[in-house]
LODREN-492389 format. One record per residue: x, y, z of N, C-alpha, C in turn. Coordinates in steps of 0.1 Angstrom, whole numbers, padded with zeros to 4 digits, always signed. Each point is the difference from the previous one (the first is absolute). Layout:
<rs>
XYZXYZXYZ
...
</rs>
This chain:
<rs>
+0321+0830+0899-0011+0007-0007+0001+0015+0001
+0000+0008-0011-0003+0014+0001-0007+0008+0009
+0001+0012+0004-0007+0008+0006-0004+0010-0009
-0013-0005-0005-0008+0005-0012+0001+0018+0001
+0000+0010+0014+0004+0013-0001+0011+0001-0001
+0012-0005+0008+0012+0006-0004+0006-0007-0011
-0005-0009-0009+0006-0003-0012-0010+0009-0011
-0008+0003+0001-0006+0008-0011-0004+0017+0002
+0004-0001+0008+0002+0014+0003+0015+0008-0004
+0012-0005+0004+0013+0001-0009-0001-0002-0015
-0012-0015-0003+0007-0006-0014-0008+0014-0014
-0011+0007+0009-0009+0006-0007+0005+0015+0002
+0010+0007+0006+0009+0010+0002+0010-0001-0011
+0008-0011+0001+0008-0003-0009-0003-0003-0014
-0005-0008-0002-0010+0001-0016-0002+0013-0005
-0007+0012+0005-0006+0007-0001+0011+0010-0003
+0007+0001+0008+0013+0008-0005+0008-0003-0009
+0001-0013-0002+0009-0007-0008+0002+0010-0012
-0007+0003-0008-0001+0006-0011+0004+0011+0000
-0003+0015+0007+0009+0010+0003+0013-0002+0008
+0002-0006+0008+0013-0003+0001+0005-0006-0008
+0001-0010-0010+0006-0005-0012+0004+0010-0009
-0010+0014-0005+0001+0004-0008+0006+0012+0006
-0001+0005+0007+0014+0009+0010+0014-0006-0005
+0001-0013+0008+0014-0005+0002+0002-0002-0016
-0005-0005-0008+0003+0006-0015+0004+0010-0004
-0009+0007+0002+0006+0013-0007+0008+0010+0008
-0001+0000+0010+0012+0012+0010+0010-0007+0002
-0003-0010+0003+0011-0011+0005+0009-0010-0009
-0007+0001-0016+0004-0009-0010+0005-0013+0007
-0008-0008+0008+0006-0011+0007-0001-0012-0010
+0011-0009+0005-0003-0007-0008+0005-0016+0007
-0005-0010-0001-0008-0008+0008+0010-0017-0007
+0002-0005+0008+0011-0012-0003+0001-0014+0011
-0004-0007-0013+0001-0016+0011-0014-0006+0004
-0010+0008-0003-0015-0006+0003-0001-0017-0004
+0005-0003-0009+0002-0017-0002+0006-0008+0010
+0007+0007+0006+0013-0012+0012-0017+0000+0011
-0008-0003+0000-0005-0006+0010-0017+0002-0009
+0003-0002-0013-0013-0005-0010-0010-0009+0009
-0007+0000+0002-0007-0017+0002-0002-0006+0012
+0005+0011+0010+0004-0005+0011-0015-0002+0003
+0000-0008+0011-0020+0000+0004+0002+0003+0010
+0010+0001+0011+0002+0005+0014-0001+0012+0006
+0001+0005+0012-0001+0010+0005+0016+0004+0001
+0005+0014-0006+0015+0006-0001+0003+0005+0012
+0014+0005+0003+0003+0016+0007+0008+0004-0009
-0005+0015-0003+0008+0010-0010+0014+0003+0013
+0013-0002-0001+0011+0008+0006+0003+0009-0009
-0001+0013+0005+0004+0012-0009+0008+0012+0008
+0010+0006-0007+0007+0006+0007-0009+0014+0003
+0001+0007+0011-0012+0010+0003+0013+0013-0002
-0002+0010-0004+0005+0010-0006-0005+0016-0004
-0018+0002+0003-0008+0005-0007-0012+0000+0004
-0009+0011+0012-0013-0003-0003-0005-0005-0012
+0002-0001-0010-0012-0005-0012+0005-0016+0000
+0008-0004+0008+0001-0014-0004-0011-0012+0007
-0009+0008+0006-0012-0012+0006-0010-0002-0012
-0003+0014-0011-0006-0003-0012+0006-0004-0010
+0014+0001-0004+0007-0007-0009-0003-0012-0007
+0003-0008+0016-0001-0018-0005-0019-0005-0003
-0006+0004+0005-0013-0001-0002-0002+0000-0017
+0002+0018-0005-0002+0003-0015+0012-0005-0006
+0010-0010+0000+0005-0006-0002+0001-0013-0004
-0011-0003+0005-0007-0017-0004-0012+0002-0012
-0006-0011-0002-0013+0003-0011-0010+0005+0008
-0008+0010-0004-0011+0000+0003-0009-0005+0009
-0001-0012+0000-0005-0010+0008+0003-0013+0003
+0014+0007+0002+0005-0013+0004-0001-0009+0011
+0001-0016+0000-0007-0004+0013+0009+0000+0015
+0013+0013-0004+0003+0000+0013-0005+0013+0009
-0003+0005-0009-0013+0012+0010-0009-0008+0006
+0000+0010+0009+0003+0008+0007+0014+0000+0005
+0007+0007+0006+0016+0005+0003-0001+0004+0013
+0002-0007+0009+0003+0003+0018+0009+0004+0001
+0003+0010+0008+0014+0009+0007+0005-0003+0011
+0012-0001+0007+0003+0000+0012+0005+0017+0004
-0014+0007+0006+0011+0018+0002-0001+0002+0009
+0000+0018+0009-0002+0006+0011-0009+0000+0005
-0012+0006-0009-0012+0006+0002-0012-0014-0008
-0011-0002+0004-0014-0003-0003+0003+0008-0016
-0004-0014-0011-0007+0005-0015-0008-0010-0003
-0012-0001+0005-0001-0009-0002-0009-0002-0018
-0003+0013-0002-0004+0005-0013+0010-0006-0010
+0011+0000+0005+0009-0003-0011+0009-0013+0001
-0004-0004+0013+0002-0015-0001+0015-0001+0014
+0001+0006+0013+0008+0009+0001-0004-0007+0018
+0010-0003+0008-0004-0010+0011+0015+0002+0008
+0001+0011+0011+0008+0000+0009+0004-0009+0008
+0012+0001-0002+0017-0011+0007-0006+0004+0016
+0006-0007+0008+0004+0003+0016+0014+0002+0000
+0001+0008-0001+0015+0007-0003+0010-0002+0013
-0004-0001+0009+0007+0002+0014-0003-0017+0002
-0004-0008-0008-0001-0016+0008+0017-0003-0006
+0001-0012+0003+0014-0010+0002-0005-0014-0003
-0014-0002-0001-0002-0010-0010-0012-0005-0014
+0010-0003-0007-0007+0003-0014-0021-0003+0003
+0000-0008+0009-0010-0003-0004-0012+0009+0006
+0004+0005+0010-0003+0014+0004-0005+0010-0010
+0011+0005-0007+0004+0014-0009-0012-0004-0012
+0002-0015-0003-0005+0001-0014-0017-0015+0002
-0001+0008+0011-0014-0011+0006-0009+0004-0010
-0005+0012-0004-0010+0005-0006+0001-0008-0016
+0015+0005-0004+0003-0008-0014-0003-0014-0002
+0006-0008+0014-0001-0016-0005-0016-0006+0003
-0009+0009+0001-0014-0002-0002-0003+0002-0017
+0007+0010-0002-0003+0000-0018+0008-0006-0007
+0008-0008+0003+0006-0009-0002-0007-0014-0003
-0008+0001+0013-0007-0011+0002-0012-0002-0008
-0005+0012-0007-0006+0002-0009+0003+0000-0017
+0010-0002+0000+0009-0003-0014+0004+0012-0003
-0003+0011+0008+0008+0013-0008+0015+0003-0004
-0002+0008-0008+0019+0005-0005+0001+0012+0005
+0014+0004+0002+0004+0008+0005+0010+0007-0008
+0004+0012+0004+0012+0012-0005+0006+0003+0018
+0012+0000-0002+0009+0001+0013+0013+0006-0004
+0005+0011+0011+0007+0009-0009+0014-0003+0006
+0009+0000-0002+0015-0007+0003+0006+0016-0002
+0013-0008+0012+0000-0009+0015-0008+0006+0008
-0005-0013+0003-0009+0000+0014+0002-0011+0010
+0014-0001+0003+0001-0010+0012-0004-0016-0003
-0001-0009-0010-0003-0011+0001-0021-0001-0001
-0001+0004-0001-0013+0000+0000-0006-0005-0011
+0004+0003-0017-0003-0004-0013+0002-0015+0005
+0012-0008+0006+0003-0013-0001-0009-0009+0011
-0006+0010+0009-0010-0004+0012-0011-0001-0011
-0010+0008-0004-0006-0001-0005-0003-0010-0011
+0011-0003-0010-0003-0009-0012+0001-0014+0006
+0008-0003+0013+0001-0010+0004-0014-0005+0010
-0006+0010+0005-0015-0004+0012-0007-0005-0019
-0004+0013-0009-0009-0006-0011+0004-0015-0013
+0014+0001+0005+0001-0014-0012-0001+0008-0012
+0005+0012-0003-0001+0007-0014+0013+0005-0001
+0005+0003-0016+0010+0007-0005+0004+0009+0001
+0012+0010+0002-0004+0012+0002+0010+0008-0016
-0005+0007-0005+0005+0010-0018+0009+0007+0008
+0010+0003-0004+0005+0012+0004-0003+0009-0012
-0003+0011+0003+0002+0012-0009+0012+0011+0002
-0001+0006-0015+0012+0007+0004-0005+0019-0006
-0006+0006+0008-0002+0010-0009+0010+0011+0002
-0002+0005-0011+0014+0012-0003-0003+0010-0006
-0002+0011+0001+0004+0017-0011-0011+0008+0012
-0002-0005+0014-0008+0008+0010+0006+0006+0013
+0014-0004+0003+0003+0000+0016+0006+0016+0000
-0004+0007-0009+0003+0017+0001-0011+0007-0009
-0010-0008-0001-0004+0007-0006-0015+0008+0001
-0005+0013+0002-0005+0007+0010-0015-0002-0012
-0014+0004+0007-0013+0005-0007+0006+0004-0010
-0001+0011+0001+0010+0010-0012+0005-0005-0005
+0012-0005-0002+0005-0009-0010-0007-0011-0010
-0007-0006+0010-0010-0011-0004-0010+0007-0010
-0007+0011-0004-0008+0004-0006+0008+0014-0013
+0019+0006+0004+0005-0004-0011+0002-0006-0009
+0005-0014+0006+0003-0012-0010+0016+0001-0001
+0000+0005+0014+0014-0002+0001+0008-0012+0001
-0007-0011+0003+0008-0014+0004-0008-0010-0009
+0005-0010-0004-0008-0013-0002+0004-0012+0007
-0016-0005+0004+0004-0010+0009-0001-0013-0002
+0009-0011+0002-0003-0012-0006-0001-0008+0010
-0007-0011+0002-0004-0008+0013+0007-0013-0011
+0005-0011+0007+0002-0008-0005-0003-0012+0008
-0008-0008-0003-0003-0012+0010+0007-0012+0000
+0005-0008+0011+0011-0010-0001-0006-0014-0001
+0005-0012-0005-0005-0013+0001-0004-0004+0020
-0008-0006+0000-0008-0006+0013+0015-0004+0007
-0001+0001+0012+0010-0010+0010-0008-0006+0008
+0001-0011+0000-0009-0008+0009+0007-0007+0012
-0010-0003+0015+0004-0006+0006+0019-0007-0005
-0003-0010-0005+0009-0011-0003+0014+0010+0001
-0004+0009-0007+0015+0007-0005+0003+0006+0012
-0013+0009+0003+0004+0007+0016+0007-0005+0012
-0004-0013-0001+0004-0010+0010+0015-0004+0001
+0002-0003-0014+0010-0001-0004+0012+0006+0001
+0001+0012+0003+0013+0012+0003+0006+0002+0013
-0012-0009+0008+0004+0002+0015+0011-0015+0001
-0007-0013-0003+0004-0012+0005-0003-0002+0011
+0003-0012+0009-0005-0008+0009+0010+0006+0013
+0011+0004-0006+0009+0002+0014-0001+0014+0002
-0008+0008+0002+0000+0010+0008-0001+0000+0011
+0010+0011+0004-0002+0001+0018-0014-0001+0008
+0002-0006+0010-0014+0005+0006-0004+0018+0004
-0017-0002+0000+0003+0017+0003-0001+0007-0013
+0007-0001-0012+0008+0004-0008-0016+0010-0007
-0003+0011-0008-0011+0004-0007+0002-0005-0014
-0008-0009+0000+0000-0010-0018-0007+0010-0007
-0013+0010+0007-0006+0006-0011+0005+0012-0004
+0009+0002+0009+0004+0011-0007+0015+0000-0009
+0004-0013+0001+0012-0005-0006-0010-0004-0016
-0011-0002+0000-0009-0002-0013+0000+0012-0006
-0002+0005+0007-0007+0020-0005+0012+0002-0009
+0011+0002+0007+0011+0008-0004+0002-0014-0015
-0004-0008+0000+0007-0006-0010-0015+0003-0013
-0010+0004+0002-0013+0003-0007+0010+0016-0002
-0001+0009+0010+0009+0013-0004+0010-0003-0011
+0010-0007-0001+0011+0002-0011-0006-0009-0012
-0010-0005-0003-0013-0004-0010-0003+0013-0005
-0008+0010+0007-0002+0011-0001+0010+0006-0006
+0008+0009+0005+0008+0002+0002+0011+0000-0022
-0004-0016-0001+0008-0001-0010-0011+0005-0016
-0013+0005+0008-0009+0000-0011-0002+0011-0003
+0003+0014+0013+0005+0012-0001+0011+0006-0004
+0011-0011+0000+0015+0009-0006+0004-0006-0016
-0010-0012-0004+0006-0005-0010-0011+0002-0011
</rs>
């Protein structure tokens, strides 16, 4: 079940902005936006994997979706407390996932979606696997040099491109049964969500 303040307090930040930041990343940014069908219809709760490159990439993926779309609100795994923006600090110094991302797998538990910024140690594949949800990789590109200034030249354009769902089944799938014991499966998942990524940025 939701937690009626911290889901409508992000979902009503983000709405709200939606529209100036859309219309920014238009026009300074001539961004332009790819792949919103590979996960049409979904009725589930996502995790955005996106390659992090750019303060402005925590607003990107948000004004990147419709308007109101039903995966807003957009949870963060960062450093600091946002909670304005949907924004819920790691235990950075823990050694186990469920530690680091205790806060998250409560809004999990609440059906929320997420944005998680790659690489981050196995954590995207901890995550999608506690919620039973898919995780998109994204791949955004024309930002990883590119300064305020720039941004309000119109010196770069930026294109986000979003990838088809990987779901459990597939995730599961790359490891197989005979792994060592011991061995880190989720992060042997990540890195395989990374070159997903990865292929959505260079191609």
């Amino acid at each position: 079940m939701k937690n009626t303040f911290f889901h409508l307090v992000p979902l009503f930040v983000q709405t709200f902005l939606w529209l100036p930041v859309r219309l920014a990343l238009e026009w300074f940014g001539r961004i332009k936006i790819e792949g919103l069908r590979n996960f049409k219809g979904y009725e589930g709760n996502v995790i955005f994997a996106v390659n992090h490159s750019n303060p402005l990439d925590p607003f990107i993926i948000p004004a990147s979706l419709p308007m109101f779309s039903r995966y807003l609100p957009l949870f963060f795994a960062t450093q600091r407390k946002g909670i304005l923006w949907g924004g819920y600090p790691l235990v950075s110094d823990a050694y186990d996932y469920r530690i680091s991302y205790k806060k998250h797998m409560k809004l999990a538990d609440a059906g929320e979606s997420f944005v998680l910024f790659l690489p981050e140690h196995g954590g995207v594949a901890f995550l999608a696997d506690y919620a039973e949800c898919p995780i998109i990789p994204v791949g955004v590109s024309g930002i990883s040099s590119m300064s305020l200034r720039d941004f309000f030249d119109r010196k770069h354009k930026i294109t986000v491109k979003f990838g088809k769902p990987i779901f459990q089944k597939e995730l599961k799938g790359i490891v197989g049964e005979n792994h060592r014991v011991g061995e880190d499966i989720y992060k042997k998942q990540a890195e395989y969500v990374m070159r997903k990524m990865e292929e959505l940025v260079y191609n």
